[in-house]
The first five atom37 places (N, CA, C, CB, O) and aatype in JSON, in Angstrom:
{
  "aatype": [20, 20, 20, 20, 20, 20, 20, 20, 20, 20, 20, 20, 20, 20, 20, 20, 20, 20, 20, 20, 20, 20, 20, 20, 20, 20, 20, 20, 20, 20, 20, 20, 20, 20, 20, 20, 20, 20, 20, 20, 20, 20, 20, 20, 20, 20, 20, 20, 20, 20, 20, 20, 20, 20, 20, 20, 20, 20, 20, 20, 20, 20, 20, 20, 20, 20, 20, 20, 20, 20, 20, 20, 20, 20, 20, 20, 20, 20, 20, 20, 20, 20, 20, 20, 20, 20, 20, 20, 20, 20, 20, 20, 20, 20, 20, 20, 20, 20, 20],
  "atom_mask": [
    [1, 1, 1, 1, 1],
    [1, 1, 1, 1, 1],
    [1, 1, 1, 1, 1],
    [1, 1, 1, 1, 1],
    [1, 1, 1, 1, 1],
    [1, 1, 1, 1, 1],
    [1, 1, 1, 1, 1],
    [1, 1, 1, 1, 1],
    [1, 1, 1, 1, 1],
    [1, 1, 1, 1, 1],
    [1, 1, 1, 1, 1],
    [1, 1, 1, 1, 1],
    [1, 1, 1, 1, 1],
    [1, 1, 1, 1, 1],
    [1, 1, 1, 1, 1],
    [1, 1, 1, 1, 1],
    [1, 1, 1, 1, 1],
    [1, 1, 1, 1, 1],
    [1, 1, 1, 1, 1],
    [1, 1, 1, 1, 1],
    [1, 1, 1, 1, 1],
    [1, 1, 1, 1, 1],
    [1, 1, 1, 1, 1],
    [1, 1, 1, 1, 1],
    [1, 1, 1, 1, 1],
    [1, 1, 1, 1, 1],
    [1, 1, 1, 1, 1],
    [1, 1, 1, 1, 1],
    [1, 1, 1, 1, 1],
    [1, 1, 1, 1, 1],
    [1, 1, 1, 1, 1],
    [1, 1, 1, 1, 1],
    [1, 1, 1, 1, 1],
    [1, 1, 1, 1, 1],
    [1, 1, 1, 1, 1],
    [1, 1, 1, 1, 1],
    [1, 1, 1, 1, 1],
    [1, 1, 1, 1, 1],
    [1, 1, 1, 1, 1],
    [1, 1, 1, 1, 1],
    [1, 1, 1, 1, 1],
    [1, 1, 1, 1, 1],
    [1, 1, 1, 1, 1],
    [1, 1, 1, 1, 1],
    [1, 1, 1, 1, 1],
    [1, 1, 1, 1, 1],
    [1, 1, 1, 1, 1],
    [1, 1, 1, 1, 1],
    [1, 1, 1, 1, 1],
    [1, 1, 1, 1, 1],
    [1, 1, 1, 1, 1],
    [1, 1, 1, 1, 1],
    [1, 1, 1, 1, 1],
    [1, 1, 1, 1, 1],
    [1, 1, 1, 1, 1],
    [1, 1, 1, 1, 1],
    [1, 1, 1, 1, 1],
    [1, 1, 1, 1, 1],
    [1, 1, 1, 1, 1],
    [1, 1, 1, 1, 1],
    [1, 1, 1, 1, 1],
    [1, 1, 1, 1, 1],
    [1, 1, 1, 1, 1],
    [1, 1, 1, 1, 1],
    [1, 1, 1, 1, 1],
    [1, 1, 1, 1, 1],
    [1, 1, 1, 1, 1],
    [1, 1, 1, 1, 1],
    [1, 1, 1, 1, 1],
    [1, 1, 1, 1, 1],
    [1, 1, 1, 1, 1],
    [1, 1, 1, 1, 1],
    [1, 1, 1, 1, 1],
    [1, 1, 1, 1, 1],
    [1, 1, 1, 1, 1],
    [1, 1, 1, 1, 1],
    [1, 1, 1, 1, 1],
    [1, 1, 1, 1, 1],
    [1, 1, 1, 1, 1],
    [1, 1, 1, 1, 1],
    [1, 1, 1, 1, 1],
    [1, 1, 1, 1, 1],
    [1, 1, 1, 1, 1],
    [1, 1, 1, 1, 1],
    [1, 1, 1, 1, 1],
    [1, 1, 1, 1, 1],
    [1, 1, 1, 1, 1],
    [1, 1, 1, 1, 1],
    [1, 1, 1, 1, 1],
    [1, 1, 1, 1, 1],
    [1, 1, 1, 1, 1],
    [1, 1, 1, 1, 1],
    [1, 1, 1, 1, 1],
    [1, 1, 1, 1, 1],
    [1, 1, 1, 1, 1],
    [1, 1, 1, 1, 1],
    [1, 1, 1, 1, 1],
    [1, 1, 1, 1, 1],
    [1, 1, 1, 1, 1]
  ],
  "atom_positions": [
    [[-9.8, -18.14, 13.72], [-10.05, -19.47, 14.24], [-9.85, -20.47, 13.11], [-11.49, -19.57, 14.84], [-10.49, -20.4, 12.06]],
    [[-9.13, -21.22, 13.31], [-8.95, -22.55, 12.53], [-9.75, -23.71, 12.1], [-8.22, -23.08, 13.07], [-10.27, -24.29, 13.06]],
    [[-10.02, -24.21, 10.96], [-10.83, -25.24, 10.56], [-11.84, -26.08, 11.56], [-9.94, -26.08, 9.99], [-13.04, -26.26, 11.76]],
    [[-10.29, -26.56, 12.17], [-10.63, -27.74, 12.81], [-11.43, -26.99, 14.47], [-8.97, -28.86, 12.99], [-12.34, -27.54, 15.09]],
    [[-11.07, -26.24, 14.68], [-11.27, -25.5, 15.69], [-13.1, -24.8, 15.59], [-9.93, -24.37, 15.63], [-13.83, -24.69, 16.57]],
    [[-13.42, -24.48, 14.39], [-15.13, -24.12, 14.52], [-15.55, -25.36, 14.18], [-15.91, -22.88, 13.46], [-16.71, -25.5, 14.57]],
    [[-15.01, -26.65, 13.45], [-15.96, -27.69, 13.87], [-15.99, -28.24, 15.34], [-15.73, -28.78, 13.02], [-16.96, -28.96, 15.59]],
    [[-15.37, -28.1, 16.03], [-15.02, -28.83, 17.6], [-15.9, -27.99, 18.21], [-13.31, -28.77, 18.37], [-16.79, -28.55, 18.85]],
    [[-15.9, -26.38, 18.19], [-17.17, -25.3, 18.7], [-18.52, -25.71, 18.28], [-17.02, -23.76, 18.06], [-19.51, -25.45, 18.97]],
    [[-18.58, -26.52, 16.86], [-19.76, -26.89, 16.55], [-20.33, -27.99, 16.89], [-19.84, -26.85, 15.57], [-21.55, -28.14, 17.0]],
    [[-19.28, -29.0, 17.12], [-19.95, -30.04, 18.03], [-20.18, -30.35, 19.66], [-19.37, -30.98, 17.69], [-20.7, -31.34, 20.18]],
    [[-19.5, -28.93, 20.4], [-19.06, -29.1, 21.42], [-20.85, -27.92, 21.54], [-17.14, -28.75, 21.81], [-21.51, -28.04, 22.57]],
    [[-21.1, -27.46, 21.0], [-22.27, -26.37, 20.69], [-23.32, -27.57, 20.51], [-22.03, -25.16, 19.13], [-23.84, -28.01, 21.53]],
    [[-23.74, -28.24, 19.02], [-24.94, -28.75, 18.95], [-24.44, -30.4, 19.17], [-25.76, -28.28, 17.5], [-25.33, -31.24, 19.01]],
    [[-23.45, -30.76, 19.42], [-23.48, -32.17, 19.31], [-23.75, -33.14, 17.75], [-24.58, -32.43, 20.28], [-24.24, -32.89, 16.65]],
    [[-23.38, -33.82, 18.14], [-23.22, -35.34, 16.43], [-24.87, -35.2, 15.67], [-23.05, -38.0, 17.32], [-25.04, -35.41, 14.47]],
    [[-25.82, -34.87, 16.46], [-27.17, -34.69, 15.97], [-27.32, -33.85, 14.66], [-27.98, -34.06, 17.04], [-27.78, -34.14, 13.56]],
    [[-26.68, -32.55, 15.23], [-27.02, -31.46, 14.38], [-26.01, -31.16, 13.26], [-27.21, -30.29, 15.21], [-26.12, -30.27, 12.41]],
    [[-24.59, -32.42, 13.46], [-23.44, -32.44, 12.36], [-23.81, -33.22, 11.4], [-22.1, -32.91, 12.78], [-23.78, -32.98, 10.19]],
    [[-24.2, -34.28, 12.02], [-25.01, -35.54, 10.86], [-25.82, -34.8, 10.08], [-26.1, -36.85, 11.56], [-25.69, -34.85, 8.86]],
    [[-26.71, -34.04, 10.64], [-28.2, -33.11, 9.83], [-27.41, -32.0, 8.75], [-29.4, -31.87, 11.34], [-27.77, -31.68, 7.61]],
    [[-26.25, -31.57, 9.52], [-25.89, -30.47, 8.22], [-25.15, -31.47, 7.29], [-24.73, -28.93, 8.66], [-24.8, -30.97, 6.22]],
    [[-24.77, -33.07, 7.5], [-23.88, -33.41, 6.45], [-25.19, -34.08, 5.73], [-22.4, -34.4, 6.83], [-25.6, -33.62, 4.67]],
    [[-25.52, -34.66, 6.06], [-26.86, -34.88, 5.19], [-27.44, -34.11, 4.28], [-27.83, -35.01, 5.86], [-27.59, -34.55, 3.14]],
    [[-27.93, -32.6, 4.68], [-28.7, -31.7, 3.82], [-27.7, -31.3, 3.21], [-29.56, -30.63, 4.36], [-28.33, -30.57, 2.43]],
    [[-26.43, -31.13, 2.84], [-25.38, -30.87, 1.77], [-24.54, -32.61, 1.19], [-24.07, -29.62, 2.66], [-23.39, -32.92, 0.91]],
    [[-26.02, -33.45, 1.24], [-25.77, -34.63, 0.73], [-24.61, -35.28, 0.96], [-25.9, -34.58, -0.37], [-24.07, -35.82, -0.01]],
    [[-24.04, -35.36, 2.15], [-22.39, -36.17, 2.04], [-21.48, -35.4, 2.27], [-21.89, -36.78, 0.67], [-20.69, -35.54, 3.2]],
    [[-21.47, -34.32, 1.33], [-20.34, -33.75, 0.49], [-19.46, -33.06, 2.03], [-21.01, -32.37, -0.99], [-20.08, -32.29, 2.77]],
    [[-18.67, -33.28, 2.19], [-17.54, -33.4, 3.11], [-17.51, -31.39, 2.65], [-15.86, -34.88, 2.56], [-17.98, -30.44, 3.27]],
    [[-16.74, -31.45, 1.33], [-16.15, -30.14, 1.07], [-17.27, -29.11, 1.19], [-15.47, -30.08, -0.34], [-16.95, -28.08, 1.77]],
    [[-18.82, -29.25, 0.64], [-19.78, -28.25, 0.42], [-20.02, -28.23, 2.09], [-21.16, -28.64, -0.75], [-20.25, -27.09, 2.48]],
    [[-20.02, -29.25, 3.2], [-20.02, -28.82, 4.82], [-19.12, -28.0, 5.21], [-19.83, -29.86, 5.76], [-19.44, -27.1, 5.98]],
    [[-17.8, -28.12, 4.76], [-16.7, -27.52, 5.34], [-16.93, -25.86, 4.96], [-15.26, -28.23, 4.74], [-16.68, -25.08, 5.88]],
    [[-17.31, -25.37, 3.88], [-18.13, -24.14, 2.69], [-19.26, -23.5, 3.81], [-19.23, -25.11, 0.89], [-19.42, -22.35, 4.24]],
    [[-19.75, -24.38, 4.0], [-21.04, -24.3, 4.96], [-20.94, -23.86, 6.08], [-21.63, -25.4, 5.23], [-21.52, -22.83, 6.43]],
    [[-20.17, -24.6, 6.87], [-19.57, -24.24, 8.45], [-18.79, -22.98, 8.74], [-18.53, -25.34, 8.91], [-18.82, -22.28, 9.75]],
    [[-17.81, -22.79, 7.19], [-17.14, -21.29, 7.73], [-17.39, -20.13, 7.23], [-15.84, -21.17, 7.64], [-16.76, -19.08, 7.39]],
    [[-18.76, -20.42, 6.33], [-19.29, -19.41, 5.84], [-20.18, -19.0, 7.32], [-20.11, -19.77, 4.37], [-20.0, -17.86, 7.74]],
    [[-20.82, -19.64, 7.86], [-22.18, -19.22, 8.87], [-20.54, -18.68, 9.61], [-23.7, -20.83, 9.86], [-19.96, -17.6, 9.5]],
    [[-20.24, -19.67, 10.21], [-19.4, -19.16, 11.04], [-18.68, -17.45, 11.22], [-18.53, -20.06, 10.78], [-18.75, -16.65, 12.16]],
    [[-18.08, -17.39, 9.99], [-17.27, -16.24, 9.55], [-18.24, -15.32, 9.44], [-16.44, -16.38, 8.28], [-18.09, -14.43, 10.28]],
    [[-19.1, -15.19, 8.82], [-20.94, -14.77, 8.92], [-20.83, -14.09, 10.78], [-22.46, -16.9, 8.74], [-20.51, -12.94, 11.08]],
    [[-21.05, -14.73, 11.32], [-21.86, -14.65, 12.9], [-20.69, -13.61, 13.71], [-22.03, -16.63, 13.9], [-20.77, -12.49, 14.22]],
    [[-19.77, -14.48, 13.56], [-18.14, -14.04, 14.14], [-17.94, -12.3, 13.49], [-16.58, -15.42, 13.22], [-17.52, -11.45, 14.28]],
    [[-18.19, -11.96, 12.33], [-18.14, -10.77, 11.87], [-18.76, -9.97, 12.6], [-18.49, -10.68, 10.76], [-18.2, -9.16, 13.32]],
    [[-19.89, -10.09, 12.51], [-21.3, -9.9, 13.0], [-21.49, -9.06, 14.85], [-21.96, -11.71, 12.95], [-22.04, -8.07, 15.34]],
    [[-20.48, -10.43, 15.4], [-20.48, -10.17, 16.84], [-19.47, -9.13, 17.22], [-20.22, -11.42, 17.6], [-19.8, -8.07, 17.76]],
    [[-18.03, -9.51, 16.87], [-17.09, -8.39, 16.56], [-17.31, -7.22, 16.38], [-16.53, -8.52, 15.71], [-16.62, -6.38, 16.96]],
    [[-18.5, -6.81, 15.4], [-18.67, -5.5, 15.11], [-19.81, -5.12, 15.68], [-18.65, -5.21, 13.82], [-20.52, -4.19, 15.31]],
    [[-20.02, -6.0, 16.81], [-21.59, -5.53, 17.76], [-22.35, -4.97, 17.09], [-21.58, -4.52, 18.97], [-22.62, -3.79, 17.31]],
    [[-23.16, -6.02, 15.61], [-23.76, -5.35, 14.79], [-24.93, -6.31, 14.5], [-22.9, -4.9, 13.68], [-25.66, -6.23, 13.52]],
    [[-25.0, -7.2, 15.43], [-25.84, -8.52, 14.9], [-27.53, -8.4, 14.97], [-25.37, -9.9, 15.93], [-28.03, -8.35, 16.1]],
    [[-28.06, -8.37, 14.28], [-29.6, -7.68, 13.93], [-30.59, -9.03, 13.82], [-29.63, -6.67, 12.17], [-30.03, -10.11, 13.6]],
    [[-31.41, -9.0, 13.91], [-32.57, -10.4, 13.51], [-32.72, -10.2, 11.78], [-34.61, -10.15, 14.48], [-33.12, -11.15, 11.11]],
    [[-32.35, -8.9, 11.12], [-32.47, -9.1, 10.02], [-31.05, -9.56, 9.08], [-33.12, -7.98, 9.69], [-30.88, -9.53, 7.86]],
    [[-30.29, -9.91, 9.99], [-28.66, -10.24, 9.22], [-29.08, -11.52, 9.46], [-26.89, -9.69, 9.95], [-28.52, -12.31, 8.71]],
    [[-29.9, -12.06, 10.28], [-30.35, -13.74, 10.72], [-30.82, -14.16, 9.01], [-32.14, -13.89, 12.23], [-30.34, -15.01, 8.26]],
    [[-31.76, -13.35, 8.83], [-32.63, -13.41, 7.64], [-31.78, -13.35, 6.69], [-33.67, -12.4, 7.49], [-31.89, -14.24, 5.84]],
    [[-30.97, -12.61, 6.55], [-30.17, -12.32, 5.61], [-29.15, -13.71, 5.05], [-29.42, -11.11, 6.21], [-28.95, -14.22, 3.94]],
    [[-28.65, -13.97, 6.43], [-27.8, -15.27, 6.47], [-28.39, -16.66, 6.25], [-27.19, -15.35, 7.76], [-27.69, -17.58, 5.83]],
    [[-29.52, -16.79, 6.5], [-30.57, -17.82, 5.87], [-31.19, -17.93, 4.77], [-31.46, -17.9, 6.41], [-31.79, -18.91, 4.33]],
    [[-30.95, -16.33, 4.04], [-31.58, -16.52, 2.45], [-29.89, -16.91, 1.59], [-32.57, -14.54, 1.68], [-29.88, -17.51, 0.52]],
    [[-28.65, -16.47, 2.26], [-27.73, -17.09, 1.88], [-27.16, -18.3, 1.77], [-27.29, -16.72, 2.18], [-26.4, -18.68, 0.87]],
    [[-27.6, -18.94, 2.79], [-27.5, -20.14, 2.92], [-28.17, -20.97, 1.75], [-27.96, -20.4, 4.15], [-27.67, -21.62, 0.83]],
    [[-29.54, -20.68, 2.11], [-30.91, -21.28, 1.04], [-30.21, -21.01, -0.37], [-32.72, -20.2, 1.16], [-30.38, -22.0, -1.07]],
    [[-29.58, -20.15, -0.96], [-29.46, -19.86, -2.55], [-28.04, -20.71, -2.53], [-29.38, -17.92, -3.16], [-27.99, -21.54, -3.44]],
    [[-26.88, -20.67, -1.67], [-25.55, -21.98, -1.8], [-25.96, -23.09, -1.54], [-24.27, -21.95, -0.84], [-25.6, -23.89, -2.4]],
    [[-26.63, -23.6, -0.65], [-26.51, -24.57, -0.24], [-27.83, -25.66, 0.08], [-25.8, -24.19, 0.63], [-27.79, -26.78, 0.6]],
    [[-29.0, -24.86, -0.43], [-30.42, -25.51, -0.46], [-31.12, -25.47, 1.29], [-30.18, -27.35, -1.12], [-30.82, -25.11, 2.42]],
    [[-32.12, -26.08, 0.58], [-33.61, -25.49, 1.54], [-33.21, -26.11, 2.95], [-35.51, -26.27, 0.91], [-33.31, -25.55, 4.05]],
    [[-32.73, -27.43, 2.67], [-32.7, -27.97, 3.68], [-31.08, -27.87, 5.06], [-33.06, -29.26, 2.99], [-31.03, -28.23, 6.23]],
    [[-29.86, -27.11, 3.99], [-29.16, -26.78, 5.04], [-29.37, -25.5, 5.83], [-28.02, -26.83, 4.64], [-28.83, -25.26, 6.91]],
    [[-30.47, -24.46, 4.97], [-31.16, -23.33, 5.42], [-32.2, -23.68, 6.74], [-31.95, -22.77, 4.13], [-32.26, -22.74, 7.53]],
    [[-32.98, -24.78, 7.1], [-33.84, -25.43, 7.76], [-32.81, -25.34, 8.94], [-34.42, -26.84, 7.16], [-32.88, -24.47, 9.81]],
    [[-31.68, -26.46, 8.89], [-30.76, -26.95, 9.28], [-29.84, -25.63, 10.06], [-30.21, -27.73, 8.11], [-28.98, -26.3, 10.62]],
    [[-29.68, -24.89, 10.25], [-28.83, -23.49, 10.42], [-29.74, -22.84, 11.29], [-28.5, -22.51, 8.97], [-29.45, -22.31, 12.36]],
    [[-30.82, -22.92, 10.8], [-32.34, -21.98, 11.42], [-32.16, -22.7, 12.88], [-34.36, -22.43, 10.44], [-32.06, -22.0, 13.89]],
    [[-32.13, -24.19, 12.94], [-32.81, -25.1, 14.0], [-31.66, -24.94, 15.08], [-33.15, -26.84, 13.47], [-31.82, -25.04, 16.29]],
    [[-30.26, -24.62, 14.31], [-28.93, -24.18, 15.21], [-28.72, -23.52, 15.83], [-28.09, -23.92, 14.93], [-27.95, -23.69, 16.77]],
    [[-29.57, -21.98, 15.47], [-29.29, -20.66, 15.6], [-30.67, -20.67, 16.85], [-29.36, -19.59, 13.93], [-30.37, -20.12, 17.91]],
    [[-31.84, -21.14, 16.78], [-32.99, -21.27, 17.68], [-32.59, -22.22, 18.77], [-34.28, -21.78, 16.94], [-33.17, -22.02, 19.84]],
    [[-31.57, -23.38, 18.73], [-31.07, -23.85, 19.79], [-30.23, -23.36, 20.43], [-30.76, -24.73, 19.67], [-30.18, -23.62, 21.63]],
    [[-29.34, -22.53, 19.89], [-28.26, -21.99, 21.23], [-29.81, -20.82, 21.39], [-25.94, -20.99, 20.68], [-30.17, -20.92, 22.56]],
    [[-30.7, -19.89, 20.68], [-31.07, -18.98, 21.23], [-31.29, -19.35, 22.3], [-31.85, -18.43, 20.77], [-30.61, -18.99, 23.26]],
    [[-32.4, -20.26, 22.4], [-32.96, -20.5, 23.82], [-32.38, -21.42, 24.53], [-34.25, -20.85, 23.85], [-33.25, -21.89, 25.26]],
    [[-31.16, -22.06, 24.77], [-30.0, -22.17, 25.33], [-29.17, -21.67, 25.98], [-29.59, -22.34, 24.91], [-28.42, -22.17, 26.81]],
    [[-29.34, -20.0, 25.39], [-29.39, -18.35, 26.04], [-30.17, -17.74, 26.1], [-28.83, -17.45, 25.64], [-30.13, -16.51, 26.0]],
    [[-31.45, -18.64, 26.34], [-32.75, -17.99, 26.65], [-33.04, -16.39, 26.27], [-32.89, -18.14, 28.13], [-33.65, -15.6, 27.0]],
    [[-32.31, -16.01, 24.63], [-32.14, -15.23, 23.99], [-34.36, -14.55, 23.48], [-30.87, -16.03, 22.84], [-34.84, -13.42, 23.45]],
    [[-35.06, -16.07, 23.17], [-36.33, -15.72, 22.78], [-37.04, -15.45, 24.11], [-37.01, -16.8, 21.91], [-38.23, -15.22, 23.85]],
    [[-36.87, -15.4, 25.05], [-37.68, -15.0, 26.26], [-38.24, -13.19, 26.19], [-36.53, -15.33, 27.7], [-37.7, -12.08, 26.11]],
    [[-39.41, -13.67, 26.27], [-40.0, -12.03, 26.06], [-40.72, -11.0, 27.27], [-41.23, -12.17, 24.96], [-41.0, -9.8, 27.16]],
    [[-40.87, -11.67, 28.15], [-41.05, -11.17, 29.2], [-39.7, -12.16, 30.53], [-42.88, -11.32, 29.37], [-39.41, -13.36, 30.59]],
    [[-39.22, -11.0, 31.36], [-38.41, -11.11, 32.73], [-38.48, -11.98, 33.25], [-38.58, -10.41, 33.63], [-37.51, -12.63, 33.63]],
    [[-39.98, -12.33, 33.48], [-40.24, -13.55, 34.85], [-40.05, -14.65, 33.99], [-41.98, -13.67, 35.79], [-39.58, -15.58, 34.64]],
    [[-40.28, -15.06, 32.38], [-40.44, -16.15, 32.1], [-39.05, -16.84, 32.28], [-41.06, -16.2, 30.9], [-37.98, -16.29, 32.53]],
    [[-39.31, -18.15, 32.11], [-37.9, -19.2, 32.7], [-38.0, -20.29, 31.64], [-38.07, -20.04, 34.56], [-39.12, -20.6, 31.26]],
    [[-36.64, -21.06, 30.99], [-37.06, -22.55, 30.24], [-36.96, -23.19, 30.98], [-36.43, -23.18, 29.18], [-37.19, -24.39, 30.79]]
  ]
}
């Protein structure tokens, strides 16, 4: 998938809210977002491909984040990954429950 192509998934996913928030917590920096976006990305995409995706590769991918790219694009990723969950009503723990 192409550059331009996982940012359009990413805004077409969280919307201008959650693009502003990751360009912010990597201060501006155009290039350290772009670092940012296809690392998670390439990250997740691996992940799914190899029908291998664990709650502890979550963890894993958030202490990565936190050591490149600081606390707050780690925050920022967390709040991404908990919005599509329950978007796919992925945290639902019992059958009957509904969002």
């Amino acid at each position: 998938m192409s550059k331009s192509d996982k940012y359009s998934k990413l805004l077409n996913t969280v919307g201008l809210h959650y693009y502003t928030s990751l360009l912010e917590a990597v201060e501006w920096d155009e290039e350290s977002l772009d670092s940012l976006i296809l690392f998670v990305s390439d990250f997740l995409e691996k992940k799914i491909e190899e029908k291998n995706l664990k709650p502890t590769d979550i963890s894993d991918l958030l202490s990565q984040v936190e050591s490149s790219w600081g606390y707050s694009a780690k925050e920022n990723v967390k709040g991404l990954i908990n919005f599509e969950a329950f978007n796919l009503n992925l945290l639902n723990t019992r059958s009957e429950d509904v969002n």
